[in-house]
C-alpha positions in Angstrom: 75.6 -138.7 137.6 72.7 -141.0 137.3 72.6 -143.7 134.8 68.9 -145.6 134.8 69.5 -147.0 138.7 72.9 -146.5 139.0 75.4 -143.7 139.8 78.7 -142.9 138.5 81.8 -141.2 139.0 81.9 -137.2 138.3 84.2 -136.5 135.1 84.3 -133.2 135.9 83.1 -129.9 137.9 80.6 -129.0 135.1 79.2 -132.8 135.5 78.7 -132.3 139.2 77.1 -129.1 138.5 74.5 -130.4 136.0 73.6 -133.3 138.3 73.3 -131.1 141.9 71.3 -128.6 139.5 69.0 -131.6 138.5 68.8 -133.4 141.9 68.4 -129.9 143.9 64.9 -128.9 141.4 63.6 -132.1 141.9 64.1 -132.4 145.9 62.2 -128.9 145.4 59.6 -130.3 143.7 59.2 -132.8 146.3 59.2 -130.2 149.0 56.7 -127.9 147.6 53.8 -130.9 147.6 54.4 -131.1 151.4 51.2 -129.7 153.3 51.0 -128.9 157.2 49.1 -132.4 157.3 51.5 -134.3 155.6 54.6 -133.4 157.9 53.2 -135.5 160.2 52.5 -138.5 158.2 54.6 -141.9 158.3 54.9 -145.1 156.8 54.8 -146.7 159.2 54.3 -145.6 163.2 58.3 -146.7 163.7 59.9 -144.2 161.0 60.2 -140.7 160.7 57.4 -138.3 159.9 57.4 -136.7 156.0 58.5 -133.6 157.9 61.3 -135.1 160.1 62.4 -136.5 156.3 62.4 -133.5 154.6 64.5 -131.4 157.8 67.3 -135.0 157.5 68.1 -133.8 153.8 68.3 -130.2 154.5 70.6 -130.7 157.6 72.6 -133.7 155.9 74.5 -131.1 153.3 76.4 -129.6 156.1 77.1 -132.8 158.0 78.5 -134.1 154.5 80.8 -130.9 153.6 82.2 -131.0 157.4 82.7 -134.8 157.1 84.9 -134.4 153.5 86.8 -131.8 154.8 84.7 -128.9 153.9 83.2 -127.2 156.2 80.3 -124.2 155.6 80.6 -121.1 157.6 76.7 -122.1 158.8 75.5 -125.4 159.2 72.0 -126.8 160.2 71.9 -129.4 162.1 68.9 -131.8 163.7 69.5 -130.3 167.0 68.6 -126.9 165.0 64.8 -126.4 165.6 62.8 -126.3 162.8 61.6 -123.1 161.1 
């Protein structure tokens, strides 16, 4: 859960839930403001377009389930084309 800057150690499930609940609505947000034009834009010409971003989080959930152990019946990954 995040305190100010700084994260700590779930308590419990219903901890966990509140904060993935919080961080999933605002990674939503985020998301929706995303045009056609801006999934191409970058920071700079070295580093991933807002689009290339955006498709990293979604694939990274299954890459992190598989890597603690559990794995989802489905998973995404960056090889998986973009819808």
């Amino acid at each position: 859960m995040r305190i100010g800057y700084y994260y700590r150690m779930f308590r419990t499930i219903a901890d966990f839930i509140q904060a993935w609940g919080q961080e999933s609505e605002n990674t939503l947000k985020a998301f929706r403001e995303l045009t056609d034009s801006s999934l191409e834009q970058r920071a700079t010409p070295d580093t991933r377009s807002l689009g290339a971003l955006a498709w990293h989080t979604i694939c990274s959930l299954g890459e992190m389930m598989t890597t603690a152990g559990l794995p989802l019946a489905h998973v995404v990954t960056e090889q998986t084309p973009a819808p």
